[in-house]
N, CA and C atoms as an extended XYZ file, in Angstrom:
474
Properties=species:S:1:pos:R:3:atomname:S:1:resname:S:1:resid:I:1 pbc="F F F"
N        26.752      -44.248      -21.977 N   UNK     1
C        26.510      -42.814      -21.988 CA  UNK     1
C        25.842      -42.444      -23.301 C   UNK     1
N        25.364      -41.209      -22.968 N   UNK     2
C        24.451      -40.924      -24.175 CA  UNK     2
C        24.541      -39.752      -24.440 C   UNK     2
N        25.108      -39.172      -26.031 N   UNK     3
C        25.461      -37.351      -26.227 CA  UNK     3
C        24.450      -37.485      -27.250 C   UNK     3
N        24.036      -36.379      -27.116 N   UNK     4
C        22.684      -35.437      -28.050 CA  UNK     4
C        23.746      -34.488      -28.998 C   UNK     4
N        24.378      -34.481      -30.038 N   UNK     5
C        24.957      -33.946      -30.752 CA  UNK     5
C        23.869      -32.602      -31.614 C   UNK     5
N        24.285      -31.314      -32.009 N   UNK     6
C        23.251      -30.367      -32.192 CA  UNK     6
C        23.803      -29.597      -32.833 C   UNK     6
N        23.671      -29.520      -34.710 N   UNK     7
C        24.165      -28.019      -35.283 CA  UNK     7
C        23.029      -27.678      -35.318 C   UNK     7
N        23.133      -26.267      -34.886 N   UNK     8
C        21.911      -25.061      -34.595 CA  UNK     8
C        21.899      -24.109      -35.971 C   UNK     8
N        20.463      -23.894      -36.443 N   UNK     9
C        20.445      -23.127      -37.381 CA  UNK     9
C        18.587      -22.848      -37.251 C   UNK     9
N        18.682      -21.807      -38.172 N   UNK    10
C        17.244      -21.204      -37.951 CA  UNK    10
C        16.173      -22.011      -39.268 C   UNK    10
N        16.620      -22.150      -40.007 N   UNK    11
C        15.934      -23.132      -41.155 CA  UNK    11
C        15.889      -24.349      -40.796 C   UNK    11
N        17.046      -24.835      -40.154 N   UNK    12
C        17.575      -26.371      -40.125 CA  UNK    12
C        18.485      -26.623      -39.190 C   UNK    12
N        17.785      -27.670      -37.502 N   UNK    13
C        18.580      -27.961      -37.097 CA  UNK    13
C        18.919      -29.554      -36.760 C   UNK    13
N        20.131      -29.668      -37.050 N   UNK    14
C        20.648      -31.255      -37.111 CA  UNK    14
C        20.469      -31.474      -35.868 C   UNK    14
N        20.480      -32.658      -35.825 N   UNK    15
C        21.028      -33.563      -34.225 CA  UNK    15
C        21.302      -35.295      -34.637 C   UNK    15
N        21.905      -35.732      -33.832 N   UNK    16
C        22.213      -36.814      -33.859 CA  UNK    16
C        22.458      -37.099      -32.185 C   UNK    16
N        22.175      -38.516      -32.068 N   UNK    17
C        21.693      -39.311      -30.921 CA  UNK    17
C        23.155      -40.152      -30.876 C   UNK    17
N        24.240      -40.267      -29.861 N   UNK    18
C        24.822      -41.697      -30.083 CA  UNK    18
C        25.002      -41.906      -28.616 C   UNK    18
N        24.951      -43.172      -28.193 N   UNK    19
C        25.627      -44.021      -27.377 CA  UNK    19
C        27.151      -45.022      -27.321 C   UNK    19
N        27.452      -44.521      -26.007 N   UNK    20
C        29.134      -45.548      -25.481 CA  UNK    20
C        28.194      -46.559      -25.665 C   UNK    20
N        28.830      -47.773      -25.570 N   UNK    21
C        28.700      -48.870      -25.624 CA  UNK    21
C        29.521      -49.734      -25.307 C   UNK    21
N        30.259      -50.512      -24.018 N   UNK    22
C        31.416      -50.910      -24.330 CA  UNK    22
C        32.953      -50.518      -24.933 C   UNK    22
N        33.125      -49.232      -24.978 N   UNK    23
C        34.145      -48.400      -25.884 CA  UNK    23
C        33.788      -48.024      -27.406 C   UNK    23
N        32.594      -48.223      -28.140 N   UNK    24
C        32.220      -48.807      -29.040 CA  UNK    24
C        31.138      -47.164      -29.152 C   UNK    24
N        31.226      -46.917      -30.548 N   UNK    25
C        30.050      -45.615      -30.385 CA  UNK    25
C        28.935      -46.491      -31.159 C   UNK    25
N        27.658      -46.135      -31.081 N   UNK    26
C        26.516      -46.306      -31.845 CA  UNK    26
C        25.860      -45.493      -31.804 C   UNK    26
N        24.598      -45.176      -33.655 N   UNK    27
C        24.121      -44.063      -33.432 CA  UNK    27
C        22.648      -44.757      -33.436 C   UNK    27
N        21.851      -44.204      -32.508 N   UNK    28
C        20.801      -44.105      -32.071 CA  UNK    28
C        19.838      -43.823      -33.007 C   UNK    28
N        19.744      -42.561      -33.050 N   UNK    29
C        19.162      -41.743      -33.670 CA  UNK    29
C        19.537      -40.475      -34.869 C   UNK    29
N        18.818      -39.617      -35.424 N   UNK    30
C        19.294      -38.767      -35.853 CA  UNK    30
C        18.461      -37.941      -37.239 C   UNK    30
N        18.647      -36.639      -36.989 N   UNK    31
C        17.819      -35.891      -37.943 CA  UNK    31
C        17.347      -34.862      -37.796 C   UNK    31
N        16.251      -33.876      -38.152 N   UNK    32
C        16.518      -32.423      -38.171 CA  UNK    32
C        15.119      -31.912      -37.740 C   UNK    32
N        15.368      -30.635      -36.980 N   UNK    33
C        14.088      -29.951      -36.691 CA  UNK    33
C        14.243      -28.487      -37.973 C   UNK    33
N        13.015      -28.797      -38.722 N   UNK    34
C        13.022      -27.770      -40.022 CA  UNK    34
C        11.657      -26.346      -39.927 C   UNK    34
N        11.951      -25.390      -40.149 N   UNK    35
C        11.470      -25.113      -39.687 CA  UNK    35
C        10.596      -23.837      -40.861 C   UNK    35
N         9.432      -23.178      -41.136 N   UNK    36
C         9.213      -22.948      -42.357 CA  UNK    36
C         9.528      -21.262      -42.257 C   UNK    36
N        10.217      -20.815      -43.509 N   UNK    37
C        10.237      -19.799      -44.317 CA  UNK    37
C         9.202      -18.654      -43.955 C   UNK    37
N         8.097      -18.812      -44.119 N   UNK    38
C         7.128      -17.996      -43.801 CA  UNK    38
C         6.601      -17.733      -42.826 C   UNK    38
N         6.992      -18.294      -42.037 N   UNK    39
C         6.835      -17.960      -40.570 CA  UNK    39
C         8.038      -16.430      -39.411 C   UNK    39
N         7.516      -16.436      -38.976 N   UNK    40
C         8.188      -15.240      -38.174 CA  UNK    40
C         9.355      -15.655      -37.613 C   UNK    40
N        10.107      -15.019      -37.328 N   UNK    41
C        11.627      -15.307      -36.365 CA  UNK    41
C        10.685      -16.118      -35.200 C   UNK    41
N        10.053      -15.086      -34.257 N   UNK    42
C         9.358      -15.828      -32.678 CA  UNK    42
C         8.565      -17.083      -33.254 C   UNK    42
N         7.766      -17.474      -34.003 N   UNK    43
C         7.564      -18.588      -33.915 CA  UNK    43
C         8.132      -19.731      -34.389 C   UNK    43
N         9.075      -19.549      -35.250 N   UNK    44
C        10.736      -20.304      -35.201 CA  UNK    44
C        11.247      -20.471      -34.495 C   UNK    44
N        11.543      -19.415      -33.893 N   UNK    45
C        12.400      -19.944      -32.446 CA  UNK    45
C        11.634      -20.701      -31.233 C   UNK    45
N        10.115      -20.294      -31.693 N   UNK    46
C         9.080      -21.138      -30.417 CA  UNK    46
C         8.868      -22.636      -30.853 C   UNK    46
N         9.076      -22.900      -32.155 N   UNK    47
C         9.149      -24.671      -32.683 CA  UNK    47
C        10.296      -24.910      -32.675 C   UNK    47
N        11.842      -24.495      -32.818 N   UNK    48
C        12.852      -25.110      -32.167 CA  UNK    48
C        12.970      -25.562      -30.784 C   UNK    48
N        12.678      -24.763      -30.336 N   UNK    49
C        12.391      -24.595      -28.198 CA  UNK    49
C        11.294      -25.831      -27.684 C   UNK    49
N         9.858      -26.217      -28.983 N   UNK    50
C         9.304      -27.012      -28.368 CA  UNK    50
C        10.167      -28.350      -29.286 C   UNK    50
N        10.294      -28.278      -29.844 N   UNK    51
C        11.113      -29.626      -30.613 CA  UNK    51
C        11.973      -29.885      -29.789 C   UNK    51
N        13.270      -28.845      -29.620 N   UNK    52
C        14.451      -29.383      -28.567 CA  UNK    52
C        13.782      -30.022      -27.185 C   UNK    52
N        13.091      -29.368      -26.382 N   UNK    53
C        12.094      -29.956      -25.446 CA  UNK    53
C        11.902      -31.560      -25.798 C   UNK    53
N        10.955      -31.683      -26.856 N   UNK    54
C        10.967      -33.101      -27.060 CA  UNK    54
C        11.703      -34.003      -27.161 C   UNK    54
N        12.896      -33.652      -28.234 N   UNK    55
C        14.278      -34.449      -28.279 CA  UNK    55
C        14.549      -35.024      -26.914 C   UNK    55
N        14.948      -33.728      -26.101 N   UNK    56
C        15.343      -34.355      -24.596 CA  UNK    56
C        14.582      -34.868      -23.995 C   UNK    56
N        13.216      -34.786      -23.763 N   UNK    57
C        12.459      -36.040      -23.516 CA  UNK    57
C        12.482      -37.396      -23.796 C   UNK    57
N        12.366      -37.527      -24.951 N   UNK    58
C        12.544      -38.780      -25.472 CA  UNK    58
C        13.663      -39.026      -25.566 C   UNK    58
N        14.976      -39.074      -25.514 N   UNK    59
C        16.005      -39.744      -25.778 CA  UNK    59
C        16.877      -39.850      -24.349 C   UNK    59
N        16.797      -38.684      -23.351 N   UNK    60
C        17.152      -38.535      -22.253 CA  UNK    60
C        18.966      -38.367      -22.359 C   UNK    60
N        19.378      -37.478      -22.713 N   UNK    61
C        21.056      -37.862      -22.984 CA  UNK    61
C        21.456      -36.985      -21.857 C   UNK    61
N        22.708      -38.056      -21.916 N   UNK    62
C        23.946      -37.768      -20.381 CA  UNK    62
C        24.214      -36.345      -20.600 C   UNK    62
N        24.568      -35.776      -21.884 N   UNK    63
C        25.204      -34.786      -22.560 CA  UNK    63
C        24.656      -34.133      -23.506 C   UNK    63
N        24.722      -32.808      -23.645 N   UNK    64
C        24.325      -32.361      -25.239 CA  UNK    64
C        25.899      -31.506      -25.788 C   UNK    64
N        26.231      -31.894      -26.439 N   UNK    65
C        27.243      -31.426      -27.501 CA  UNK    65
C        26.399      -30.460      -28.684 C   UNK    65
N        27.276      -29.019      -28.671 N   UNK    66
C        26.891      -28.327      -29.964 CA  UNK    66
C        27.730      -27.147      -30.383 C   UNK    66
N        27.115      -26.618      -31.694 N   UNK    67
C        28.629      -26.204      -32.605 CA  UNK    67
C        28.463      -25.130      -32.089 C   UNK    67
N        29.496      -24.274      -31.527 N   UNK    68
C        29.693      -23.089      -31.378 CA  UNK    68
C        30.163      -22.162      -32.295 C   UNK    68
N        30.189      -21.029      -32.340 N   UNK    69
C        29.751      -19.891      -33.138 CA  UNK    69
C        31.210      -19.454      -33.101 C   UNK    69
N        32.330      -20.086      -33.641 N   UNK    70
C        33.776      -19.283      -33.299 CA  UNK    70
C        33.739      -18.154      -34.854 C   UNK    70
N        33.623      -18.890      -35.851 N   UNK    71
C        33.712      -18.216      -37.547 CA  UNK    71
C        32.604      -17.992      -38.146 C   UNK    71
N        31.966      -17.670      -39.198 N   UNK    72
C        31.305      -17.503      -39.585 CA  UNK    72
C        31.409      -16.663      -41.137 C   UNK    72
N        31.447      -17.686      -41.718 N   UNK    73
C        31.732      -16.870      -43.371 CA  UNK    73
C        30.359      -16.096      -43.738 C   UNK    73
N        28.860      -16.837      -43.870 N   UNK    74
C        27.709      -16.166      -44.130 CA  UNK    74
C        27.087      -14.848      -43.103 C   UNK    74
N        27.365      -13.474      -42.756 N   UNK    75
C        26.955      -13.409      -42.157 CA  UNK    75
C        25.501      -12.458      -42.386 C   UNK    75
N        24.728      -13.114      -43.112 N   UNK    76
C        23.345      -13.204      -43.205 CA  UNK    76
C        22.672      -13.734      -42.606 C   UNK    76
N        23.204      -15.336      -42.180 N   UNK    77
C        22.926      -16.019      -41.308 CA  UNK    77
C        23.434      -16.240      -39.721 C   UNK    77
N        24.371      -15.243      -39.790 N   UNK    78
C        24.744      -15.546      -37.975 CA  UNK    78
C        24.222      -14.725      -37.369 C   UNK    78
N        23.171      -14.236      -37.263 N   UNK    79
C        22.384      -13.910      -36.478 CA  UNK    79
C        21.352      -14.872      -36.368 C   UNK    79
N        20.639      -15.031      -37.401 N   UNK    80
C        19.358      -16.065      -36.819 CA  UNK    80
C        19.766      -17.696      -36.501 C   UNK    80
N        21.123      -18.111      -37.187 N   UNK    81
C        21.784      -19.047      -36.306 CA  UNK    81
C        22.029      -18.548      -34.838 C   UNK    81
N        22.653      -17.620      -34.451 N   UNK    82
C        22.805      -17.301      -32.929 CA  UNK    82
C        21.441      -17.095      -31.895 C   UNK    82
N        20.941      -17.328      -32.786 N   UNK    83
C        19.617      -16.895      -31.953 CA  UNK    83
C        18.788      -18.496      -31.831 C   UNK    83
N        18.769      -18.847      -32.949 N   UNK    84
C        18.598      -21.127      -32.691 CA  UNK    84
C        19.316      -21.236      -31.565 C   UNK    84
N        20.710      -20.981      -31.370 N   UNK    85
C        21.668      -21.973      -30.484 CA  UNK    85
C        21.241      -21.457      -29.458 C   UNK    85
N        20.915      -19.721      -29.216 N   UNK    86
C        20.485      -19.601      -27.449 CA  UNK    86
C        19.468      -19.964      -27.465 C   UNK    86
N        18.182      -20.322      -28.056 N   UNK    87
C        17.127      -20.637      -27.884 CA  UNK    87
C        17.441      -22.820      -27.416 C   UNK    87
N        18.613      -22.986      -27.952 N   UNK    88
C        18.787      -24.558      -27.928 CA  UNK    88
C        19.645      -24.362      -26.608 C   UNK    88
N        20.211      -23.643      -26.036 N   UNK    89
C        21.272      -23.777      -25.152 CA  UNK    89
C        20.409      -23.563      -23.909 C   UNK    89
N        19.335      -22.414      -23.851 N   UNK    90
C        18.260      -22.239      -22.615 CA  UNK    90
C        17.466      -23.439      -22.355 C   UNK    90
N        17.060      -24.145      -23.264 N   UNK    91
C        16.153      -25.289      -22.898 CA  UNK    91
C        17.282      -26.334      -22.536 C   UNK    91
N        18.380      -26.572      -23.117 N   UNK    92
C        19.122      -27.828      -22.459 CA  UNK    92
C        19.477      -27.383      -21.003 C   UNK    92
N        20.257      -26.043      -20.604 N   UNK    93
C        19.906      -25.876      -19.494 CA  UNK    93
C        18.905      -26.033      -18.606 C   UNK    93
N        17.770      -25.819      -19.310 N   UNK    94
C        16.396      -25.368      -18.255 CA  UNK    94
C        16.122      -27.282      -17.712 C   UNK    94
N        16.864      -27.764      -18.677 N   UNK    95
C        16.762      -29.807      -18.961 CA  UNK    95
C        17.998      -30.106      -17.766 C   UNK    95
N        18.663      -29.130      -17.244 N   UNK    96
C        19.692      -29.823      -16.447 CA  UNK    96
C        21.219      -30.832      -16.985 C   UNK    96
N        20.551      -30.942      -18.130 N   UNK    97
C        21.446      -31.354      -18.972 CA  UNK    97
C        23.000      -30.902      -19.453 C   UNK    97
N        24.247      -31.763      -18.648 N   UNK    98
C        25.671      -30.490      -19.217 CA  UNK    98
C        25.741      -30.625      -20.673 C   UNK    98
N        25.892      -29.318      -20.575 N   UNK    99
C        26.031      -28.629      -22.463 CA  UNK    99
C        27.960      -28.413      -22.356 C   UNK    99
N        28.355      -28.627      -23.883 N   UNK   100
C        29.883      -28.913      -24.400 CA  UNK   100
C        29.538      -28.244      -25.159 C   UNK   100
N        30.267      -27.004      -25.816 N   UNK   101
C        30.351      -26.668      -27.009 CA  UNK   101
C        31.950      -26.994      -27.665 C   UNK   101
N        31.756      -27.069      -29.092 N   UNK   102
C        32.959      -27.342      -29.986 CA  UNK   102
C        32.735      -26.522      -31.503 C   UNK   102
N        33.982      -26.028      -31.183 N   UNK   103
C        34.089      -25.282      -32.365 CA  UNK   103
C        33.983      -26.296      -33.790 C   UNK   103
N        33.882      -25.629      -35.281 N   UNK   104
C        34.143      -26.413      -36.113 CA  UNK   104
C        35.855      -27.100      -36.572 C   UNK   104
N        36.369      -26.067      -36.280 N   UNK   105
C        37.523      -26.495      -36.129 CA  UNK   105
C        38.135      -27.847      -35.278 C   UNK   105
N        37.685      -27.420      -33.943 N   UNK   106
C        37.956      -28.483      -33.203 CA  UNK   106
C        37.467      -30.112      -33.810 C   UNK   106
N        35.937      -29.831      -34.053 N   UNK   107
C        35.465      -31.072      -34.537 CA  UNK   107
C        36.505      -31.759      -35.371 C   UNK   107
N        36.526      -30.859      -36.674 N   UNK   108
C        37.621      -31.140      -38.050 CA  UNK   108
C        38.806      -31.908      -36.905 C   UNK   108
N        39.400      -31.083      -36.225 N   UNK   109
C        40.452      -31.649      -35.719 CA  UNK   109
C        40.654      -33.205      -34.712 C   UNK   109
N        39.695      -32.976      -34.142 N   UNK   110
C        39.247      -34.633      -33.264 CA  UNK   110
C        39.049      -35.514      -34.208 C   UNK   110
N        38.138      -35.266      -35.193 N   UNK   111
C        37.801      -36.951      -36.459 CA  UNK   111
C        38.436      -37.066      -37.140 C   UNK   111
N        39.810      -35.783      -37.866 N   UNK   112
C        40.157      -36.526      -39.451 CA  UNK   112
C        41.879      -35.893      -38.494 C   UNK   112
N        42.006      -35.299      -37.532 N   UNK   113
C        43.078      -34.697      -37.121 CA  UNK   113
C        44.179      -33.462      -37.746 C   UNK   113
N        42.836      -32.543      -38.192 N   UNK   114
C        43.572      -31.385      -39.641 CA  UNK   114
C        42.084      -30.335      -38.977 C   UNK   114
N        41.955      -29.648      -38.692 N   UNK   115
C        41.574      -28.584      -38.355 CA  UNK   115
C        40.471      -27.591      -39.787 C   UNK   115
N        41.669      -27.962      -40.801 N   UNK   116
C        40.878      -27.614      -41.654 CA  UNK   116
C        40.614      -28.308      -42.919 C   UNK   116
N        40.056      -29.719      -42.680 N   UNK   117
C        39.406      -30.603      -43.270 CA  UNK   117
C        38.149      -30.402      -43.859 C   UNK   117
N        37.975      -30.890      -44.619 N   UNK   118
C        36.344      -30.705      -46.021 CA  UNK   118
C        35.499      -31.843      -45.654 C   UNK   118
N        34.547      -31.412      -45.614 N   UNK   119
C        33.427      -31.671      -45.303 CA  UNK   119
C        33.319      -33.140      -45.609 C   UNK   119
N        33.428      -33.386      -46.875 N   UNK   120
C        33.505      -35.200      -47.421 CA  UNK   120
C        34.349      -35.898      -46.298 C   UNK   120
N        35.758      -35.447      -45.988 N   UNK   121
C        36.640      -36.220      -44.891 CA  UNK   121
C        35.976      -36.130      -43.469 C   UNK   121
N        35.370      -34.963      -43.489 N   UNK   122
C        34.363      -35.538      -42.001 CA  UNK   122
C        33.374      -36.585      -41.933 C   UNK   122
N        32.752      -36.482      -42.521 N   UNK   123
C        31.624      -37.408      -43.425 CA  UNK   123
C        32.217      -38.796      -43.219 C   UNK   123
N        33.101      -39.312      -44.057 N   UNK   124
C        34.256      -40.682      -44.096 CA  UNK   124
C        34.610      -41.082      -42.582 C   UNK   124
N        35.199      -40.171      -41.686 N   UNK   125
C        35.487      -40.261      -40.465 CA  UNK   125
C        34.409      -40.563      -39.800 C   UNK   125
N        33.177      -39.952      -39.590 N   UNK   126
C        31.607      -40.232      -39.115 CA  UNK   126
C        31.408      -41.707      -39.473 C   UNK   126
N        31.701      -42.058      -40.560 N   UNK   127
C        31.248      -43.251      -41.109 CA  UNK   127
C        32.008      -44.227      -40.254 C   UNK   127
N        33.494      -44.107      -40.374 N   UNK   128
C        34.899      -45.028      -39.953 CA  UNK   128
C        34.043      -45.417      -37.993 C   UNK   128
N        33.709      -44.321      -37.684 N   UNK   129
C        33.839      -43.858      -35.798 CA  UNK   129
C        32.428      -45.170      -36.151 C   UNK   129
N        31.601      -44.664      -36.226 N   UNK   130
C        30.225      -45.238      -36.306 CA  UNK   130
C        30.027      -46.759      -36.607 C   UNK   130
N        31.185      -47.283      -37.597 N   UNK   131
C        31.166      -49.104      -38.412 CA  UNK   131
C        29.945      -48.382      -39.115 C   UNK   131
N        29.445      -47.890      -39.475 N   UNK   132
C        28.372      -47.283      -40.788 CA  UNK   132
C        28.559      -46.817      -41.722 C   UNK   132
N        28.284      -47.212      -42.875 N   UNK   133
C        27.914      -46.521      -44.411 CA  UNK   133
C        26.821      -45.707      -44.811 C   UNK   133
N        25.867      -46.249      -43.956 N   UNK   134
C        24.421      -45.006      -43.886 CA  UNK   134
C        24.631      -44.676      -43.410 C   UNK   134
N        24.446      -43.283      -43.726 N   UNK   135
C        24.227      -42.214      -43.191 CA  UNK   135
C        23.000      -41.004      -43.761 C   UNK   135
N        22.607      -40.603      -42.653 N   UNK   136
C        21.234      -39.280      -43.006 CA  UNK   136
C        22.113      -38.634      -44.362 C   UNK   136
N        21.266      -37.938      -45.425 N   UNK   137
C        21.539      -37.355      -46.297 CA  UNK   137
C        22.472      -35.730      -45.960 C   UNK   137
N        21.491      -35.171      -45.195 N   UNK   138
C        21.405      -34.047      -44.703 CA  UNK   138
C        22.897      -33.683      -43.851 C   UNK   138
N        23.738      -32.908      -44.871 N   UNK   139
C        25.229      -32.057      -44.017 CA  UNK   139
C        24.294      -31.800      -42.453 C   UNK   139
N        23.643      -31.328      -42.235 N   UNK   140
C        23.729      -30.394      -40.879 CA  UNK   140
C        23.442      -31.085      -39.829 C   UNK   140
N        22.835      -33.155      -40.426 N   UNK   141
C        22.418      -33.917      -39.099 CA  UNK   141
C        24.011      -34.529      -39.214 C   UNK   141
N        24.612      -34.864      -40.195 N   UNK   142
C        25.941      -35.397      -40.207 CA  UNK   142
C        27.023      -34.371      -39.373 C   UNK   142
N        27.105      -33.180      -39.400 N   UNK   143
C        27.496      -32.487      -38.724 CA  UNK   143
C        26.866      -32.517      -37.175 C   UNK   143
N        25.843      -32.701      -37.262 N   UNK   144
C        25.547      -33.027      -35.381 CA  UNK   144
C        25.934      -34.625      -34.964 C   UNK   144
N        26.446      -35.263      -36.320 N   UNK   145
C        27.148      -36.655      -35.400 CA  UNK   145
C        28.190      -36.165      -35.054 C   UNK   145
N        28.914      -35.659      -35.980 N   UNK   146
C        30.134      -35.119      -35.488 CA  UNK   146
C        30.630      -34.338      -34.496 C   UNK   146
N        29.547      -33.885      -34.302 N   UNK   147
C        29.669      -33.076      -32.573 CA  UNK   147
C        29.572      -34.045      -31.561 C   UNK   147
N        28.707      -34.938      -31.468 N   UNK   148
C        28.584      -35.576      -30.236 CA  UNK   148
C        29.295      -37.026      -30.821 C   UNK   148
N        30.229      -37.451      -32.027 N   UNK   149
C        31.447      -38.080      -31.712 CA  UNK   149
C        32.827      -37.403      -31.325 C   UNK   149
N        32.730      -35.613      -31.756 N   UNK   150
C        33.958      -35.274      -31.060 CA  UNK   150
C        33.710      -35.106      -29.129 C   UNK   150
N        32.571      -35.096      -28.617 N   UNK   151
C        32.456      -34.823      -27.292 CA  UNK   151
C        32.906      -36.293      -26.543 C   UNK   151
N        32.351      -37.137      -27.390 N   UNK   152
C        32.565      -38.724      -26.654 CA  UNK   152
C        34.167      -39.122      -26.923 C   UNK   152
N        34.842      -38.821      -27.888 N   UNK   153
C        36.531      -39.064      -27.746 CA  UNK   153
C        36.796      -38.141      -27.255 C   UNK   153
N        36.620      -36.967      -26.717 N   UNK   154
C        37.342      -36.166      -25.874 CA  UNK   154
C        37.200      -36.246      -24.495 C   UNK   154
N        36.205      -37.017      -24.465 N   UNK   155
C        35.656      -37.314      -22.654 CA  UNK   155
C        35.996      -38.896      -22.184 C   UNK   155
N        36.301      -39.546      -23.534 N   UNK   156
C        36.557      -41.073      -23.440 CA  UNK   156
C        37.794      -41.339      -24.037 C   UNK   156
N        38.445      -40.285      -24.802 N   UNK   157
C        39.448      -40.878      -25.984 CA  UNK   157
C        39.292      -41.985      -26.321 C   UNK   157
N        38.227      -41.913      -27.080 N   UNK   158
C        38.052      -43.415      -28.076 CA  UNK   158
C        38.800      -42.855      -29.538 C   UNK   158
């Protein structure tokens, strides 16, 4: 099986690629659709929409896993984050593709089992799930492993 893991944001959106394997996760792929500053909201949201498009082309996943919008401390940014994720949630639909959302919480809670775990202990856990020490630089693609390793132990309990 194959989950398309996806934190949605309007500057920067993560994803990460992994495959089951035998009970076994591996990551595929992984990394970010960025998107520029000077550009308008609509044509931001029109290069996320054709990027996500591509992703699912090329990788073809069973699943897309992505972070849902439960909290939100910045809210400068939860709007043009909410507006990435429906723009990411219409095209995985329009892809046929079943969409999972997971809170951050939840995530925290599936990999390190504390709900409200720091960011480094997710990170460590990503690493532990994966047998990997590399990892992408970038919090927001590491955060989209973590989505589509909390979708694959909750659908597999690995």
């Amino acid at each position: 099986m194959r989950i398309l893991g996806i934190d949605p944001g309007m500057a920067l959106v993560g994803y990460g690629v992994i495959d089951i394997e035998d009970g076994n996760l591996k990551l595929s792929a992984s990394g970010s659709i960025r998107t520029e500053k000077n550009k308008t909201v609509p044509e931001r949201l029109a290069e996320i929409m054709s990027d996500m498009k591509e992703l699912i082309k090329i990788y073809s996943p069973d699943a897309v896993s992505i972070e849902d919008l439960f909290f939100f401390k910045n809210q400068k940014t939860i709007i043009p984050v909410a507006q990435s994720r429906g723009v990411i949630l219409a095209v995985v639909e329009e892809s046929g593709t079943p969409i999972y959302e997971y809170t951050p919480i939840q995530v925290k809670q599936v990999l390190t089992g504390y709900g409200r775990a720091e960011k480094k202990e997710v990170e460590r856990m990503v690493k532990l799930a994966l047998n990997n020490e590399q990892l992408p630089k970038l919090d927001d693609t590491i955060d989209a492993i973590a989505i589509a390793i909390t979708h694959a132990r909750t659908i597999n309990k690995l």
